[in-house]
DOVEX-389982 format. One record per residue: x, y, z of N, C-alpha, C, O, CB in turn; residue in one letter. Coordinates in steps of 0.02 Angstrom, whole numbers, padded with zeros to 5 digits, always signed. Glycine has a CB too. Layout:
// residues N
XYZXYZXYZXYZXYZa
...
This chain:
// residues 118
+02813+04163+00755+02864+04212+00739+02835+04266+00694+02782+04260+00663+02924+04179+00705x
+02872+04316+00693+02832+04399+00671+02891+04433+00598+02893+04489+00572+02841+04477+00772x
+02937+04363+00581+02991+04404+00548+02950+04410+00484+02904+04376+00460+03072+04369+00541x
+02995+04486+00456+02949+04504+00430+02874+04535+00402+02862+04533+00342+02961+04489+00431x
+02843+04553+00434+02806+04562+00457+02798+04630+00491+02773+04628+00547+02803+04518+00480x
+02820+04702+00461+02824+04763+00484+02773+04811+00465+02768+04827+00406+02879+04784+00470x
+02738+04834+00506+02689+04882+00504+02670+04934+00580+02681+04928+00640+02627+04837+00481x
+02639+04977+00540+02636+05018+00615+02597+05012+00668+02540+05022+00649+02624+05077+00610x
+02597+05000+00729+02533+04990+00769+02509+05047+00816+02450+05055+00831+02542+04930+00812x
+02561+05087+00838+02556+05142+00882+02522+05120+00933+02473+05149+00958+02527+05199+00856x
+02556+05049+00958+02516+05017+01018+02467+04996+01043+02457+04978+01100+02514+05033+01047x
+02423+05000+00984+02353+04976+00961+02328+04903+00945+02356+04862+00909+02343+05007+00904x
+02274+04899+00976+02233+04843+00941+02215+04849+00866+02216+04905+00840+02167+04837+00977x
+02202+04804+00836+02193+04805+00770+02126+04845+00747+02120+04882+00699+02194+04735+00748x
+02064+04823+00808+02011+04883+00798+02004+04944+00803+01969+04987+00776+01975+04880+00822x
+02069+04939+00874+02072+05020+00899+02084+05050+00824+02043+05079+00788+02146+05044+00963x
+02153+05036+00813+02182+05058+00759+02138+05089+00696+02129+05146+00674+02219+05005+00741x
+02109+05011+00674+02071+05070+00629+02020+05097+00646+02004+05132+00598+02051+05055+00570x
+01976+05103+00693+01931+05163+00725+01973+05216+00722+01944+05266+00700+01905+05155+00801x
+02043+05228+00739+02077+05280+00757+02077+05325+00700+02066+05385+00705+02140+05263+00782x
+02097+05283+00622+02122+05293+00550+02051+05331+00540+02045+05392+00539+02145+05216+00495x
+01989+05276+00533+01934+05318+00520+01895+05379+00543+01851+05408+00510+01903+05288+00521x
+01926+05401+00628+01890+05457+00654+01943+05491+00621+01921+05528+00577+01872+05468+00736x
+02019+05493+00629+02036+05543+00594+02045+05570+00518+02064+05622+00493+02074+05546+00616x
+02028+05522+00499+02005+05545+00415+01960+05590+00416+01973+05650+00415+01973+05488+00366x
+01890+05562+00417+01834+05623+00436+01847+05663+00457+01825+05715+00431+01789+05620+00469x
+01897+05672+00530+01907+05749+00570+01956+05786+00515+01953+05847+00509+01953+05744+00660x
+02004+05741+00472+02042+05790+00433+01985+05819+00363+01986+05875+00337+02121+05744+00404x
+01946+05771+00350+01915+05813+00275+01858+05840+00298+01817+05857+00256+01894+05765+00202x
+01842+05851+00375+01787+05901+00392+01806+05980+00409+01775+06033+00405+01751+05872+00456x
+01869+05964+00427+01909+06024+00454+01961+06073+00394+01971+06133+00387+01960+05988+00516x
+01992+06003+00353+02034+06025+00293+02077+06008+00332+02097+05960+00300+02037+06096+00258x
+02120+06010+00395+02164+06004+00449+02170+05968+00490+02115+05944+00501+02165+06038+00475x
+02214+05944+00527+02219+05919+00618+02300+05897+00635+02347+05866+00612+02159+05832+00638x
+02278+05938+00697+02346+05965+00758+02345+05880+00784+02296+05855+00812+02315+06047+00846x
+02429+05828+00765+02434+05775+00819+02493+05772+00833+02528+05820+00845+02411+05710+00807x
+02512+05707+00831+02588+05697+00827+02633+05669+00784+02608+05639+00736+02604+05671+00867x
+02703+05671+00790+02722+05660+00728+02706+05594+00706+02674+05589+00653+02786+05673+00722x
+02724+05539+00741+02695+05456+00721+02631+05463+00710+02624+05432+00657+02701+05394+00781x
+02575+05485+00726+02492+05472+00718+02504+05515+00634+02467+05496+00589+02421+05524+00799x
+02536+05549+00624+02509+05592+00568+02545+05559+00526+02504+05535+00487+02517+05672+00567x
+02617+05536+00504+02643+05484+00472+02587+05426+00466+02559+05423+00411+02706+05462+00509x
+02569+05386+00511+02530+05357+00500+02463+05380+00451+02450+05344+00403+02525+05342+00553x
+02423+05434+00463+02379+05446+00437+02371+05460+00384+02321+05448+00351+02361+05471+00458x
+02434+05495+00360+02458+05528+00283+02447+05459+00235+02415+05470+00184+02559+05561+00280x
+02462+05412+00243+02441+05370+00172+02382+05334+00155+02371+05309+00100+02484+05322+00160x
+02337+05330+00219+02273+05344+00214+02226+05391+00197+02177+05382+00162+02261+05335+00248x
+02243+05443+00222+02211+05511+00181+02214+05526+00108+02174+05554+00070+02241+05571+00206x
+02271+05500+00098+02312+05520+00008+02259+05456-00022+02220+05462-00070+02439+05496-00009x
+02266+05412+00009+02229+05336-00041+02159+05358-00021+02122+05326-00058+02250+05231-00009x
+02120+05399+00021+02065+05424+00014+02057+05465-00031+01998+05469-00048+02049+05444+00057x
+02098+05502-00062+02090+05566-00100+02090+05539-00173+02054+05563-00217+02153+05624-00085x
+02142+05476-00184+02158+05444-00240+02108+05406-00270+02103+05398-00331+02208+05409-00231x
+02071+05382-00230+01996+05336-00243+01954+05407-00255+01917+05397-00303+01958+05275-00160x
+01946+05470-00232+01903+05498-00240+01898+05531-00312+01842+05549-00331+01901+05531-00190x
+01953+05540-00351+01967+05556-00407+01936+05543-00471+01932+05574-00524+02012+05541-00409x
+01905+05465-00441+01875+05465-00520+01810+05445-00472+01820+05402-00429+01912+05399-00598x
+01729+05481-00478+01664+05489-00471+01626+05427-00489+01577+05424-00526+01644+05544-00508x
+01648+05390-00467+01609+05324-00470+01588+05279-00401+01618+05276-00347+01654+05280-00513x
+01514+05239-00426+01470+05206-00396+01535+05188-00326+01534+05209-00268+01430+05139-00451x
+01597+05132-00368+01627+05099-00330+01665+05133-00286+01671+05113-00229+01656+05061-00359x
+01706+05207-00314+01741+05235-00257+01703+05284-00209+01732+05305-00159+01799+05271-00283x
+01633+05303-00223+01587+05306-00183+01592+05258-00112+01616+05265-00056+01534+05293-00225x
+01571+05227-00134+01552+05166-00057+01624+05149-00046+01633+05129+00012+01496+05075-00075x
+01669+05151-00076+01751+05126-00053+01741+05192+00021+01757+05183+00080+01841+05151-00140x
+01708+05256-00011+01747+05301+00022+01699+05307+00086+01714+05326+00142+01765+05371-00021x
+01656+05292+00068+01596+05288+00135+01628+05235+00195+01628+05240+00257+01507+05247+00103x
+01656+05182+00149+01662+05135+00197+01765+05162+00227+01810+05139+00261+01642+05039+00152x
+01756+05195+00203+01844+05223+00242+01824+05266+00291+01856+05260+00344+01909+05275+00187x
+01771+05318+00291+01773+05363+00322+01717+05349+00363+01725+05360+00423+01778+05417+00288x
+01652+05324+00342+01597+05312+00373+01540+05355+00391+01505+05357+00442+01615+05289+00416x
+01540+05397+00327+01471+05430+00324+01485+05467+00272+01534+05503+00262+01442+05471+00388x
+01417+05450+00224+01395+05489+00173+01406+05558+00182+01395+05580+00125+01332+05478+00162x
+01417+05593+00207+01420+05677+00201+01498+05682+00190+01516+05723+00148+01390+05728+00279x
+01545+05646+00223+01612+05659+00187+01631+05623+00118+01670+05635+00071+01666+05640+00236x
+01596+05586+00131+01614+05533+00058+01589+05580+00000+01607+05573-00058+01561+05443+00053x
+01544+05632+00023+01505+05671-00047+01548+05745-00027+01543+05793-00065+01391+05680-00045x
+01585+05749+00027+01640+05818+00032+01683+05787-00024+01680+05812-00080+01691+05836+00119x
+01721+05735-00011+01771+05728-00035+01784+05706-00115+01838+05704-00145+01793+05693+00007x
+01715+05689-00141+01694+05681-00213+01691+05747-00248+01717+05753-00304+01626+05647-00218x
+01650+05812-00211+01625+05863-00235+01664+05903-00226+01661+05945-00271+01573+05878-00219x
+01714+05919-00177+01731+05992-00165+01821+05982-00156+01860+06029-00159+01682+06030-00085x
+01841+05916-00146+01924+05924-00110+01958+05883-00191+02009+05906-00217+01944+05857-00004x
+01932+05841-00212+01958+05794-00247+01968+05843-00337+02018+05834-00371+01897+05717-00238x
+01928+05877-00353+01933+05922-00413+01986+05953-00399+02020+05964-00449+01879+05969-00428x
+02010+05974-00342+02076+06027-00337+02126+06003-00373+02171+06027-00408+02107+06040-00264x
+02103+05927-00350+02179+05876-00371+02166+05827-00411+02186+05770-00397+02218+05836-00312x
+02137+05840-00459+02127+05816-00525+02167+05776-00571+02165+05718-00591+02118+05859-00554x
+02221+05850-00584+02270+05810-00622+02321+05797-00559+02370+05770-00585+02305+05854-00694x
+02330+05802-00507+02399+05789-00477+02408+05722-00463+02358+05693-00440+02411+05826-00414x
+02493+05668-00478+02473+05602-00458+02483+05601-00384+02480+05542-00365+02513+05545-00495x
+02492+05634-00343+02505+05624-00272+02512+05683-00230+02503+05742-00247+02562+05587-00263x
+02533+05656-00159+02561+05713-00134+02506+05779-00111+02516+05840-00115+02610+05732-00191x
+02463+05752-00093+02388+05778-00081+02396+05824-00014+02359+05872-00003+02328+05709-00068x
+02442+05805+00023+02451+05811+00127+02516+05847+00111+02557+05838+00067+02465+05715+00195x
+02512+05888+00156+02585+05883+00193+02586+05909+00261+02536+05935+00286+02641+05923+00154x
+02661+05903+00304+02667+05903+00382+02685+05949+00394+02737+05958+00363+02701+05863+00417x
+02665+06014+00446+02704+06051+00452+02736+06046+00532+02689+06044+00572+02675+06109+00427x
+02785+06044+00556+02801+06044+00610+02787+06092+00664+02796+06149+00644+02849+06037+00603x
+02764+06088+00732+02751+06153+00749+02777+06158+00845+02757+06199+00886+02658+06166+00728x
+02820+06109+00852+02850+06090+00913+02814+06038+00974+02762+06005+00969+02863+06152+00939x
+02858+06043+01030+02854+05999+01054+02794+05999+01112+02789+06051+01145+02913+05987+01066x
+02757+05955+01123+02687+05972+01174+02711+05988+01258+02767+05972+01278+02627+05891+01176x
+02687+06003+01278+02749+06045+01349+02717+05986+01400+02747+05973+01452+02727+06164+01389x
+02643+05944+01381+02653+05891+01447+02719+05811+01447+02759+05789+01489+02560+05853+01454x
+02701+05793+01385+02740+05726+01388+02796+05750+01335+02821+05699+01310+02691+05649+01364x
+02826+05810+01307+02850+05816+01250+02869+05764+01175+02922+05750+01149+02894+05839+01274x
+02813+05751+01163+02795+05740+01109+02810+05780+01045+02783+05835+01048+02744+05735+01119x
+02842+05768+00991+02833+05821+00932+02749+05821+00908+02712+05772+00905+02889+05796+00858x
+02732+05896+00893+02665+05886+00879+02670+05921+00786+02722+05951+00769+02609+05935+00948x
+02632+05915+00752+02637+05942+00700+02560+05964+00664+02510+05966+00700+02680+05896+00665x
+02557+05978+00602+02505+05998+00590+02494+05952+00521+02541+05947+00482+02504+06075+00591x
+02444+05927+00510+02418+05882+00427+02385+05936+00373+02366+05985+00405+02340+05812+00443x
+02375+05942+00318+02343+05982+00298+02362+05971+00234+02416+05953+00209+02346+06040+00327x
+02281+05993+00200+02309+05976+00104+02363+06028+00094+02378+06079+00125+02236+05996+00028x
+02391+05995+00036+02420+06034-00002+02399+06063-00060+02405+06039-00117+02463+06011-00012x
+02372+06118-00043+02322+06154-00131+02388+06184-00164+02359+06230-00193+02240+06245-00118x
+02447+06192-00180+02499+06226-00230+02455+06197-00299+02474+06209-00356+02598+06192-00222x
C-alpha cells in the first residue's frame, strides 16, 4: 500500500526522474532560463531554489553537494561565483513562473522559469 506516500513523478521512473531534475538544473543555470510546462517547472522550482540555497555559503561541502546536483564542475563554480552573490541576503524565492500559454500540439500550459533578480 502507497497511503501516504505523496510525491511527484510526472510518470517517471525514479532514474528517469532524477536525470530529468539534473539536466534541467544545468540547462536552467547555463541559460539563466527555460521554456517547459507548467508541472515540469513546479517540479523543478524547489530544486533549483535548494540549489541556490546550498550555494550561498562557499564551502568545500556545498561545493561537491552542488556538483553532485547538477553534475559538472563548471556550473557548480557558475553558481558559487556569479548567481548566488545576487542572493545573498535573500531567504528565498530565487525563481519565478511566468506563464506564457498554451503549446498548439498537445495543449499543454507552457511557461517560462527564470531567476528572480528584484
Amino acid at each position: 500500500m502507497r497511503h501516504q506516500k505523496r510525491k511527484k513523478t510526472l510518470d517517471r521512473g525514479s532514474n528517469h526522474r532524477s536525470a530529468l531534475l539534473k539536466n534541467a538544473a544545468s540547462s536552467f543555470f547555463l541559460h539563466g532560463k527555460i521554456k517547459t510546462t507548467q508541472a515540469k517547472a513546479n517540479f523543478y522550482k524547489s530544486y533549483i531554489e535548494n540549489c541556490i540555497t546550498i550555494g550561498r555559503t562557499d564551502t568545500l561541502h556545498s561545493r561537491r553537494e552542488l556538483i553532485k546536483k547538477t553534475g559538472s564542475r563548471a556550473i557548480a563554480q557558475k553558481i558559487l561565483k556569479v548567481i548566488c552573490p545576487v542572493f545573498k541576503d535573500r531567504k528565498g524565492g530565487y525563481t519565478r513562473i511566468i506563464k506564457l500559454g498554451f503549446r498548439k500540439g498537445d495543449g499543454s500550459a507552457e511557461v517560462l522559469l527564470m531567476l528572480n533578480k528584484k
